[in-house]
C-alpha positions in Angstrom: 185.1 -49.4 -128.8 182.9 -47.7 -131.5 179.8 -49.2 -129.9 176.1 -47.6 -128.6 175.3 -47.8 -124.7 172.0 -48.0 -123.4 171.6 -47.2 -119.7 168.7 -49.0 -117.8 166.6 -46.7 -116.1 163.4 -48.3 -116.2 163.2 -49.1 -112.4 159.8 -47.4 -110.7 161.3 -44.7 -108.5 159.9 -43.8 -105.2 159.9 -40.0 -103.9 163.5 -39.9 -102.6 165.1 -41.4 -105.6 163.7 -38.5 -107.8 165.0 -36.7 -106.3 168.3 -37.5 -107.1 167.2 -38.5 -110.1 168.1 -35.7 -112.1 171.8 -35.8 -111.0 171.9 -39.3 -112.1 170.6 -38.4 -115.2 172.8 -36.0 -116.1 175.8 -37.9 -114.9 174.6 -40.6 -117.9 174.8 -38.1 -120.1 178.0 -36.5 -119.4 179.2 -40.2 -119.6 178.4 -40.6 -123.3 175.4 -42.8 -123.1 173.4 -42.7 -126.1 170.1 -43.9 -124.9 168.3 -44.4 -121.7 165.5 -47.5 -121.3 162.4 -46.1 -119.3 159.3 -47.2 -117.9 158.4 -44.8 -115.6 156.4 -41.7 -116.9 157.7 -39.6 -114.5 161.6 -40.6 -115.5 161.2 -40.2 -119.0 159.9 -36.5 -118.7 163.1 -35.7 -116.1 165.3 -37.7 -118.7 163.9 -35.8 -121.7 165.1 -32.4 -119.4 168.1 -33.9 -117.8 169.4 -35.8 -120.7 168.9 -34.0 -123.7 171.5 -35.8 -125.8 170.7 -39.1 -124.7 167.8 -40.8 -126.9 164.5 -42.4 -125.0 163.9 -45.8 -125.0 160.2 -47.8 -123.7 161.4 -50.8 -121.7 159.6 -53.8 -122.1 158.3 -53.5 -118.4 156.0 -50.5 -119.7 153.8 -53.1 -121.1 153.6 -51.5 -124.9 151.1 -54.2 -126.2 149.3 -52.0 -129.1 150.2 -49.4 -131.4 148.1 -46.5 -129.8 150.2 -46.9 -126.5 153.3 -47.1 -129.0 152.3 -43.7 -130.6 151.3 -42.0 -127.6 155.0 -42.9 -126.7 156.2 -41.7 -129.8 154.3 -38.5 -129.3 155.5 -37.8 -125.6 159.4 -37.8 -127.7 160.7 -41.8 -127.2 162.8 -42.8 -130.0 162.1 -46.7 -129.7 159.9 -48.8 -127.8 160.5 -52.4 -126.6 157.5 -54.4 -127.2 155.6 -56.1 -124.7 157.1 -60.3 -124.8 153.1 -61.3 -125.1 153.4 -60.2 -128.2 152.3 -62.4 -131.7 154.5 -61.8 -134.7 151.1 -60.5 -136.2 150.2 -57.9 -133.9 154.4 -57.0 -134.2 153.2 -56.6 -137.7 150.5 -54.5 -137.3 151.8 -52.3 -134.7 154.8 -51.6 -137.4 152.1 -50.9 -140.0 150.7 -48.3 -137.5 152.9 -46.5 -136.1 155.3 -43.6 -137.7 158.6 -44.8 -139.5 160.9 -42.8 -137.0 159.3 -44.7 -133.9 162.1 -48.1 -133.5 160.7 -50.9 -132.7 163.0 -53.6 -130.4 161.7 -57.1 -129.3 163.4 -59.7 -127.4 164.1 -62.6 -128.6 166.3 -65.0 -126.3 166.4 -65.7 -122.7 163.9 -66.2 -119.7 160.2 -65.3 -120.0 158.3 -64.5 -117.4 155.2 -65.8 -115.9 153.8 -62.6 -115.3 152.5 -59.7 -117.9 155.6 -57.9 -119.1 157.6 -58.2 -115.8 155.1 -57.2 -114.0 155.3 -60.2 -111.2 154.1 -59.2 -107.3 155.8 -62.7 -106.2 159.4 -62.0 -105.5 158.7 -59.1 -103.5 155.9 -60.9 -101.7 157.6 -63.7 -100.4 161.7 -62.6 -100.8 161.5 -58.9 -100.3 163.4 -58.7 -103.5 161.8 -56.4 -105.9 161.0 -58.0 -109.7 160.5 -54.4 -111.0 163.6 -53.1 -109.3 165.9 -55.7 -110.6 166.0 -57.5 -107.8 163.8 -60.5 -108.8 164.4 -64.0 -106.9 162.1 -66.1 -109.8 159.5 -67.4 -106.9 158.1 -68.8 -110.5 160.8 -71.1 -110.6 160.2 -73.0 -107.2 158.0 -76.2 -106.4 154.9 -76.1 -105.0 152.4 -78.0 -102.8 149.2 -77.4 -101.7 147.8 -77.1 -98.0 144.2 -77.2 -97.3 143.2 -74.6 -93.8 142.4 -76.5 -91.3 144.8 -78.8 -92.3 148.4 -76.8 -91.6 151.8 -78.3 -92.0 149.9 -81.0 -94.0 151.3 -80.8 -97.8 150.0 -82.1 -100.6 152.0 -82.0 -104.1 150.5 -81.2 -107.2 151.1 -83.7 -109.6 152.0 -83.3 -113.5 153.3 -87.0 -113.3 155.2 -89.1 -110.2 157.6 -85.8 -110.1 155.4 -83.6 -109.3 154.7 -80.5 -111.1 156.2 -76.7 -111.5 153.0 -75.2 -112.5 154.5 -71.7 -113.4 157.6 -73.0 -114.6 158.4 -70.7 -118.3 159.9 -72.4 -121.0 163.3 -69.9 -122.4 162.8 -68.1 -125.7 165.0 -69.2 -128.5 164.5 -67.3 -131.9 167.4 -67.5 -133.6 165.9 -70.5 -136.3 163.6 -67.7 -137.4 165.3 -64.1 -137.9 164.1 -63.9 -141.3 160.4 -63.3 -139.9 161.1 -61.0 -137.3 163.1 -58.9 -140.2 160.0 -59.1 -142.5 158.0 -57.6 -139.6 159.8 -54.7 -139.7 161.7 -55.3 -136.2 164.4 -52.8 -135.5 166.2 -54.3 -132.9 166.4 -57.7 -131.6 167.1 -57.4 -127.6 169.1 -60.4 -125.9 168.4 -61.2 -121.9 171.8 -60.2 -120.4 170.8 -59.5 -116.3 172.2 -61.4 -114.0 174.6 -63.8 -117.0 178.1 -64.4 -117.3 179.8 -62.0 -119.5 180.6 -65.8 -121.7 176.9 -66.3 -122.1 176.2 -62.6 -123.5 179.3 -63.2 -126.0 178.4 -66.6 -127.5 174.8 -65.7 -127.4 175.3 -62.1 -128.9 177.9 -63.5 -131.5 175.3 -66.2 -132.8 172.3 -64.1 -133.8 175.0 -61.5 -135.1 176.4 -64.4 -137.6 172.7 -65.8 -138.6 171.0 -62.4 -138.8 174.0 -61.2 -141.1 173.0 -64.8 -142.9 169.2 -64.0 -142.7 169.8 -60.6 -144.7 172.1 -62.3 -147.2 169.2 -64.5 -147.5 171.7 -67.6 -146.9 170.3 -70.9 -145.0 171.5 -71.1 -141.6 174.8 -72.6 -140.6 173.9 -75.4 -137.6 177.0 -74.6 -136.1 175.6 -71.2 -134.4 172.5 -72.8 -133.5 174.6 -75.5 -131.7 176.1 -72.3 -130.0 172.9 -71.3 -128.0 172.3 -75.1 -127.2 175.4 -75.1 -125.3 175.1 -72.4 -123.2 173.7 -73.0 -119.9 169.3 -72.6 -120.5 166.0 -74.1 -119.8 164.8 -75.8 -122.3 163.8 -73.4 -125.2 160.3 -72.1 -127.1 159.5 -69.3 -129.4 157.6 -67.4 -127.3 154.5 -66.2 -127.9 155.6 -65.0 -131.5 153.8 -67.9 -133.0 151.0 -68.6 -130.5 151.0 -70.0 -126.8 154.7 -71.0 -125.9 153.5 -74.1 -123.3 155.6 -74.5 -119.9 157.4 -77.1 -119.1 156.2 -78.7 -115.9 158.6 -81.5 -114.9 161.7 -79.2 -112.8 162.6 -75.7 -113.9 166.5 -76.8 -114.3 168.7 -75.4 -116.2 170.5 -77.6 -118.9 173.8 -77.8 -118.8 175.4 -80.9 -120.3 178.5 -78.9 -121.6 181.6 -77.8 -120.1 183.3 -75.2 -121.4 187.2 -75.0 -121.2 189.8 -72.0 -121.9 192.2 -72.8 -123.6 
């Protein structure tokens, strides 16, 4: 189809799965993949052995937060580096202006955030077994809690935002598509859409509207409402800009997804 694959790999591997690491690795390459996302030091340096051909990506879930740990990256032989979601459009700025012109820089720029430091959450596999840094994540972030004072058990009490109570580490979704022309100026690379664990509708419609107002963004041409009506009406929480232009502020009332569209085929 005359398109680039990246592979995930950026999963924190325990002993046994390096050691069947490097098979995997080499079956990626052998497959045509043209870069591999990597968080783990010890995968990247088997990838850069394994994989020759394939370039190396930093996943967002290495935390790269400031442009020394984006050189050192750099240095070590990755290609591009996914920036941290913490991240200001300023510091995005200064990193840029930091770092060499051959090191790509990739941010995201629509879907879930999370209420942990780069994906970095111990709460799924804490109270679900699932693992958050092995793709497995159950969004414990997402539920409603009470409180329950020791030596009272079984005794709840909510925590209240207002008379429905209160998600208190509810995120809001990131939604960045009104301002491509800034991320451009900042010297972004690549703008990286949330795909795990959505419809393969969700990724077109999604994918196809930043393609159409990015496209409008470097013709310098003002925004056409229809593609920002397109992200509205996929299924999402309700949306913020992240923490490109200072704290994104939750949304405490449910942690619903919004959904007052029905798609048909026709």
């Amino acid at each position: 189809r005359d398109v680039k694959v990246h592979c995930t790999v950026n999963t924190v591997p325990r002993n046994d799965e390096v050691d069947r690491l490097p098979a995997h690795l080499e079956r990626l390459q052998s497959a045509g993949v043209d870069a591999l996302i990597l968080a783990d030091l010890g995968a990247f340096a088997l990838a850069g052995k394994y994989a020759l051909r394939c370039g190396r990506h930093i996943s967002t879930q290495a935390g790269v937060a400031n442009y020394e740990s984006a050189r050192a990256w750099h240095d070590l032989g990755a290609k591009r580096v996914i920036l941290a979601r913490e991240l200001s459009l300023e510091e995005i700025r200064e990193i840029r202006a930091k770092t060499p012109e051959s090191l790509e820089i990739e941010c995201f720029v629509h879907g879930a955030m999370c209420v942990s430091y780069s994906g970095r959450c111990l709460l799924s596999n804490y109270m679900t077994g699932r693992d958050a840094n092995r793709g497995e994540c159950a969004q414990p972030c997402r539920y409603q809690y009470a409180l329950m004072e020791e030596k009272r058990p079984g005794e709840y009490f909510p925590v209240f935002e207002d008379e429905r109570g209160t998600y208190i580490m509810n995120s809001r979704d990131m939604c960045m598509i009104d301002h491509l022309d800034d991320l451009c100026a900042a010297g972004i690379d690549s703008l990286k859409i949330e795909g795990r664990a959505k419809s393969a509708y969700y990724a077109a419609i999604v994918t196809g509207a930043y393609r159409r107002c990015l496209d409008a963004a470097g013709a310098r041409e003002p925004l056409d409402p229809a593609w920002r009506d397109e992200v509205n009406h996929v299924s999402h929480r309700r949306y913020s800009t992240g923490f490109f232009y200072g704290e994104p502020g939750q949304y405490t009332a449910d942690s619903r997804y919004i959904r007052e569209w029905q798609v048909q085929a026709l």
